[in-house]
C-alpha positions, 0 to 999 in steps of 0.5 A: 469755156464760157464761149464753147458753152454759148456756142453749144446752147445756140447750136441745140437751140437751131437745131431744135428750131430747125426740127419744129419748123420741119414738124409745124411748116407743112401742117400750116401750108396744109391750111393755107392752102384749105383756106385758099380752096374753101374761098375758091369754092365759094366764090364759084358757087356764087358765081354759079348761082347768079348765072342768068342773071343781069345787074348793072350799076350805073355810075355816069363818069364826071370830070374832076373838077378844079378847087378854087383854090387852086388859081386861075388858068392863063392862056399863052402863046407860044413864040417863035425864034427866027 
């Protein structure tokens, strides 16, 4: 008895679930996709606005270099079997 009781609340409670997300999913794709097409818009109308314009920034390249702390580099030669 107890086993058909469960089976019964778990079966409403999916059941419920399964009717809000079929109610709630589309209104929260609905403002995802306004927000994504509100960020499109507003960086298109920034990228219009600076059209003409030329900005450069200038980061010279530099080689990384080694810590001390990691040792000394030895040259070596490599040797050939006959």
């Amino acid at each position: 008895m107890a086993l058909l009781k469960f089976l019964f609340i778990a079966i409403a409670i999916l059941y419920i679930i399964r009717m809000l997300a079929r109610l709630l999913l589309p209104v929260l794709f609905q403002n995802m996709v306004k927000k994504a097409q509100q960020q499109q818009n507003a960086g298109y109308q920034q990228a219009k606005r600076s059209e003409g314009s030329i900005r450069v920034d200038y980061a010279p390249k530099t080689k990384p270099q080694v810590p001390d702390t990691e040792g000394d580099f030895v040259e070596y030669e490599e040797i050939k079997e006959k």
